[in-house]
Every structure is written in C-alpha cells, then in structure tokens.
C-alpha positions as a LaTeX table, in Angstrom:
\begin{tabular}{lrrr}
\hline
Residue & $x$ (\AA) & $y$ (\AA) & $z$ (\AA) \\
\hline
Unk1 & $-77.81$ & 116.97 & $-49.40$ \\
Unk2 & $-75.51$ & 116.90 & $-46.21$ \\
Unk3 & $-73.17$ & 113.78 & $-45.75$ \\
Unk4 & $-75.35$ & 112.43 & $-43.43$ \\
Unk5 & $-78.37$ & 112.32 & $-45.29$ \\
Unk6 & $-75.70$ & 110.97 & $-48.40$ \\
Unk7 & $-74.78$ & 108.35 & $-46.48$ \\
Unk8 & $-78.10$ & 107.25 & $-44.62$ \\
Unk9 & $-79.54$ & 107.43 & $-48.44$ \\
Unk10 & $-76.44$ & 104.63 & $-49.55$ \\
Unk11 & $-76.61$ & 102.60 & $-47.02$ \\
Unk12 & $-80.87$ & 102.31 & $-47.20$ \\
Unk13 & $-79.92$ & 101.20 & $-51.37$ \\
Unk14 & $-76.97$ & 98.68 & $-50.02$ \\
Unk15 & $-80.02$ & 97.45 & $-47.56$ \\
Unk16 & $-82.01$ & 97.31 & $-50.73$ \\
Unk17 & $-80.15$ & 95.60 & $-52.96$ \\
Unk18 & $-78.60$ & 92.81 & $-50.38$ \\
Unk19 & $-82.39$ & 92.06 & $-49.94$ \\
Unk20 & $-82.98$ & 91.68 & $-53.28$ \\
Unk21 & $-79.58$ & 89.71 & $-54.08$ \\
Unk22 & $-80.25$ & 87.65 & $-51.35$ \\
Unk23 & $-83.89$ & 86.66 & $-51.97$ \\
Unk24 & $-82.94$ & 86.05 & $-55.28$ \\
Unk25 & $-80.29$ & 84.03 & $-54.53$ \\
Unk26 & $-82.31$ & 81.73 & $-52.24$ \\
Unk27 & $-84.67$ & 81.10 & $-55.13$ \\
Unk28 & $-82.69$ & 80.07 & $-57.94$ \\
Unk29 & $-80.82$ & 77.47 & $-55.17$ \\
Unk30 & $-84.48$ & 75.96 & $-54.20$ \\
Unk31 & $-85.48$ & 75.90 & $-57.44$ \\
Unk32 & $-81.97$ & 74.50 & $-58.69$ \\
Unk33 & $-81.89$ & 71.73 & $-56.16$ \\
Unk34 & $-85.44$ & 71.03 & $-57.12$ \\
Unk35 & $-84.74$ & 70.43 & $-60.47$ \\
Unk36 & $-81.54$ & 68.34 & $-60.33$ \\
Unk37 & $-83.59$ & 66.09 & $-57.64$ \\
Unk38 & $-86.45$ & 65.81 & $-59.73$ \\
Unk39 & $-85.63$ & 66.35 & $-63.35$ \\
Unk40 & $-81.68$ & 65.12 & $-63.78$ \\
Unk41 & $-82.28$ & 62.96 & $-60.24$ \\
Unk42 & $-79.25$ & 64.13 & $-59.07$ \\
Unk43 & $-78.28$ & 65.67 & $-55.38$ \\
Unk44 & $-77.38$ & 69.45 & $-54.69$ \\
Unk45 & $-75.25$ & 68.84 & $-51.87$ \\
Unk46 & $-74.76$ & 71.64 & $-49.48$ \\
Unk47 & $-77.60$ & 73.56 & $-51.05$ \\
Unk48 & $-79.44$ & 74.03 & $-48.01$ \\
Unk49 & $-76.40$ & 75.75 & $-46.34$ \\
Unk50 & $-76.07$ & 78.44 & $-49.13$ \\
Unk51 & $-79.67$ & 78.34 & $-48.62$ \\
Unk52 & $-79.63$ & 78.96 & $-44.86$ \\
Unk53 & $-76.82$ & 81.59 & $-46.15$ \\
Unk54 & $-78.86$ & 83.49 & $-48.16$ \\
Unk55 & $-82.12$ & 83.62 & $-45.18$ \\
Unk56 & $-79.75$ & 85.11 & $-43.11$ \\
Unk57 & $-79.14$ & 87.61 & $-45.23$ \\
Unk58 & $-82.67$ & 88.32 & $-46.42$ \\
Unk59 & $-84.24$ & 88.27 & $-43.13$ \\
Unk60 & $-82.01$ & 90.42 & $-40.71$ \\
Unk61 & $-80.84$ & 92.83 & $-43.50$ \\
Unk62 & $-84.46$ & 93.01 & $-44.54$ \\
Unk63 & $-85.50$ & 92.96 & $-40.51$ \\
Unk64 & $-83.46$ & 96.29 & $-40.40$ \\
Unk65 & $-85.02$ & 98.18 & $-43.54$ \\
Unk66 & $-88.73$ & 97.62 & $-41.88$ \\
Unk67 & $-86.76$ & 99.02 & $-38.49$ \\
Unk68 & $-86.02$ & 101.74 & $-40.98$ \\
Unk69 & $-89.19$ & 102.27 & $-42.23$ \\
Unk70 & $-90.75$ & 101.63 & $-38.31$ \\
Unk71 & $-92.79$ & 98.81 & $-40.35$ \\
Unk72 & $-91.12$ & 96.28 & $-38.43$ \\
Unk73 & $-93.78$ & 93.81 & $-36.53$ \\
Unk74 & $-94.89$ & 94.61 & $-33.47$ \\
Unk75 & $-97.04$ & 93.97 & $-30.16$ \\
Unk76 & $-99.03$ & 96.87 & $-29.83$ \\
Unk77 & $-102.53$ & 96.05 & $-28.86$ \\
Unk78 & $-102.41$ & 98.74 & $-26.29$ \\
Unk79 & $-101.56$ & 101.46 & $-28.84$ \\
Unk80 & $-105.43$ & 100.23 & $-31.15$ \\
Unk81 & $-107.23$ & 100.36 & $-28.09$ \\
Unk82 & $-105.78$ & 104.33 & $-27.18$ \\
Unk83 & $-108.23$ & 107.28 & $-28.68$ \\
Unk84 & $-106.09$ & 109.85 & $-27.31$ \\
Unk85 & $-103.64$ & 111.22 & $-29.88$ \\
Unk86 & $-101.62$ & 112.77 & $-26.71$ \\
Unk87 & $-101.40$ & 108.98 & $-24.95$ \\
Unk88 & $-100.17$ & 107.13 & $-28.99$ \\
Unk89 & $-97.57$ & 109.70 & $-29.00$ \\
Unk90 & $-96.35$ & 109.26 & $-25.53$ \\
Unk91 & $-96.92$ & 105.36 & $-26.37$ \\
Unk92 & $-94.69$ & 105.62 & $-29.69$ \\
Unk93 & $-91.67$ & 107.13 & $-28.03$ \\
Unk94 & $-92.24$ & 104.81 & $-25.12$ \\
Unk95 & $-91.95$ & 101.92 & $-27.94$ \\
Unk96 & $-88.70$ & 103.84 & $-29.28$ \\
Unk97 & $-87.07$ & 103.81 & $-26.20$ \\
Unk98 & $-87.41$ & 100.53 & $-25.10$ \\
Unk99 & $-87.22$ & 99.44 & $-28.77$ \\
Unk100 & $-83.21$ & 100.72 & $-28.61$ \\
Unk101 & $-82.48$ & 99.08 & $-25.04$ \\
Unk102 & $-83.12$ & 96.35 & $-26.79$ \\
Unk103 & $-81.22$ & 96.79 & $-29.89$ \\
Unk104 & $-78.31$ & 98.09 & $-27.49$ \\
Unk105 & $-78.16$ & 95.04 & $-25.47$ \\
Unk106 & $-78.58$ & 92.61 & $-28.93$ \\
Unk107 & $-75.71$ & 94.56 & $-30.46$ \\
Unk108 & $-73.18$ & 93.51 & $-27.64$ \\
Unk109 & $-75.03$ & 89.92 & $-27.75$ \\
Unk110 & $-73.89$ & 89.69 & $-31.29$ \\
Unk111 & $-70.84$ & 91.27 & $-31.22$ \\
Unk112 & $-69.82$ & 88.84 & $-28.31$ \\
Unk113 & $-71.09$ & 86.08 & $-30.43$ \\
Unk114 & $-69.45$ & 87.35 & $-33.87$ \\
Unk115 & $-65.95$ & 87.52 & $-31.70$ \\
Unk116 & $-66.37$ & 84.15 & $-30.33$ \\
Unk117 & $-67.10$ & 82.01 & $-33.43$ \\
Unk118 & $-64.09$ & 84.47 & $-35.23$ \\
Unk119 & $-62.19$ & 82.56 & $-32.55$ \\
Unk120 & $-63.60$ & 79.17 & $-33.07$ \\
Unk121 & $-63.44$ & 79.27 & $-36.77$ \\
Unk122 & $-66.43$ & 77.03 & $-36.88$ \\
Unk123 & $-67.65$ & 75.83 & $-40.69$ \\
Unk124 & $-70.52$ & 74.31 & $-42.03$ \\
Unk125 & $-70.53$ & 70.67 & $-42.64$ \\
Unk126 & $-70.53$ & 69.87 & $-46.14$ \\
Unk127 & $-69.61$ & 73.19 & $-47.83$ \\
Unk128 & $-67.13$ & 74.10 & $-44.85$ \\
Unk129 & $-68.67$ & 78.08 & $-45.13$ \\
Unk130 & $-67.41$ & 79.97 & $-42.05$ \\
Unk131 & $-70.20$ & 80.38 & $-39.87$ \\
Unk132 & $-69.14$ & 84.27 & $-39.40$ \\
Unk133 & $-70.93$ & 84.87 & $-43.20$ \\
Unk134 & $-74.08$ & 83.59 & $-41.48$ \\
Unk135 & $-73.56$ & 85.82 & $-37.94$ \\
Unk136 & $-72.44$ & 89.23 & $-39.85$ \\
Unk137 & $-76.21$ & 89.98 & $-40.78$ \\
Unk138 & $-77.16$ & 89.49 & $-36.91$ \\
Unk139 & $-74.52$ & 92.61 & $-36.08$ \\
Unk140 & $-75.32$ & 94.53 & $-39.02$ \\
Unk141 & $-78.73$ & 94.53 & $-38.31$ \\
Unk142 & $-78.58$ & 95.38 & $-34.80$ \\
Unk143 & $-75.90$ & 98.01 & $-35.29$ \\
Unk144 & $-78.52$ & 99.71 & $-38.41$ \\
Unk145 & $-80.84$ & 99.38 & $-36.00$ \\
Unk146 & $-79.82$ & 101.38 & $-32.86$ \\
Unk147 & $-79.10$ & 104.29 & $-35.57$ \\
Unk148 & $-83.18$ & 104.02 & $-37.13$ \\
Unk149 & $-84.41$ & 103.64 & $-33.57$ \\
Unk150 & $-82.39$ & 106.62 & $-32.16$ \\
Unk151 & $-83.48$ & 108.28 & $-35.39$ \\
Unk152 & $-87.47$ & 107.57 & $-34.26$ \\
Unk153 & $-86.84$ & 108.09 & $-30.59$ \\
Unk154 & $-85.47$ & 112.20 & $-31.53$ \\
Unk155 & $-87.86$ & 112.45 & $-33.81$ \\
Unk156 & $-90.56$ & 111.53 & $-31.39$ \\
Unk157 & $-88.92$ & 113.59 & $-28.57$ \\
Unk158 & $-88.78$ & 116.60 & $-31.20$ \\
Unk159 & $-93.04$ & 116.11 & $-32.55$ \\
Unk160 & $-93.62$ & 116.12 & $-28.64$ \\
Unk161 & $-91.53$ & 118.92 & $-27.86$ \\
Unk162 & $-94.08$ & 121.84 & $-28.73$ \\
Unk163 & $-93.66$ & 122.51 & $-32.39$ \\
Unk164 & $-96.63$ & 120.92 & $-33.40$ \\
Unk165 & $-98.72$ & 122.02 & $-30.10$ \\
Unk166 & $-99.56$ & 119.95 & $-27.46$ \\
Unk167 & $-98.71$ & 116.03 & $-27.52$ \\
\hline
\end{tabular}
C-alpha cells in the first residue's frame, strides 16, 4: 500500500469515526436534556449548544465522506433524462469540474471566515464554547473535499481518455 493510499485509507476511518462520535454524542445530549426536563424536571442549560456542536460535526464531516463516496446529493435531472453513455460521462466530469470550483472558492470562504472569528474570539452564550470548534468542520470539509473531487475529476478524465474505448 503506497503512503498515499495509507493515508487517504486513515483519514476516510478518522471521517468515520468523528461521524459516529459525533452522532452519538448528539443523542445521548437530546435524550439527556429530555430526561432531566421531563423525568428529574430539571434544565440542561447550554445543551443545545453542545448540541449545535455536535451537528456541525456530523453533518459537514459526514457531508465530506458522501463527497468521498460521490453519494453526496445532487441536482441532476439532466443526467436521468441522457440515454447516451458517451453524453453521462461527459456530464459526470462536467459535474466534477464545476463540483471543485465550487469547493475551491468555499475553501477560501471558510478559511477567511475561520481567520476572522480566530480574531474575534467570539463564544457561545451560556457555555462560552469558541465558535472556531463549530467553523473547523466547515474548512475540513471543504479542504477533504477539493482532494475527493480532484480525485473524481482524474478519474473521469482517465475512463474518458481511451482505455476503456470510446466515451
């Protein structure tokens, strides 16, 4: 297994596991705050901030696994409504490319947006969590991103490039 492929392979388990940790985590605090309201008729304070925490992480480090897996949801009506096999493939890359424009452009977005609130030092209200914890996942997504969307785009640019016949 090269380094790359070593590496590519820990960081899809890291993905894998932050999902699940995450997830997790944002079920045991519902269903914690639910039972102290309810049961012990108490208040969670701040739960809904370690909540909004744990989302973050769940949805943009999972967003970036189904970018992996090029499961991620998309507008593609265009694509069911092609027969030729030639025009999907030229469709797909077409997808890819614009796909990691995208993710290029998002990636300075958050960057930008990361720096600025490192500057700020803003904090939740109640909990007083840096707001960075809830911004990382927006980077790290779009940064995993450009590297599975480059990753689709060559490989689309390599299936079309004669090996398998025609496009």
């Amino acid at each position: 297994m090269t380094a790359f492929k070593a590496l590519a392979r820990a960081a899809e388990i890291s993905q894998q596991y932050l999902v699940a940790a995450s997830g997790l985590g944002a079920c045991i605090l519902i269903l914690a705050s639910a039972f102290m309201r309810y049961v012990l008729h108490m208040d969670f304070y701040g739960v809904e901030e370690l909540i909004i925490l744990s989302a973050y992480w769940l949805y943009f480090i999972g967003a970036s696994l189904a970018t992996r897996e090029d499961t991620h949801i998309s507008a593609d009506m265009i694509t069911s409504l092609m027969k030729s096999p030639r025009k999907l493939k030229l469709m797909k890359t077409a997808q890819h490319a614009i796909s990691l424009a995208i993710s290029v452009l998002g990636s300075v977005w958050a960057y930008n947006y990361l720096a600025w609130s490192f500057a700020r030092s803003p904090k939740t209200q109640v909990l007083k969590i840096p707001i960075v914890w809830m911004q990382t996942p927006i980077l790290i997504f779009f940064i995993l991103s450009n590297f599975y969307l480059l990753g689709h785009l060559i490989a689309d640019l390599r299936a079309s490039g004669g090996k398998d016949g025609p496009a």
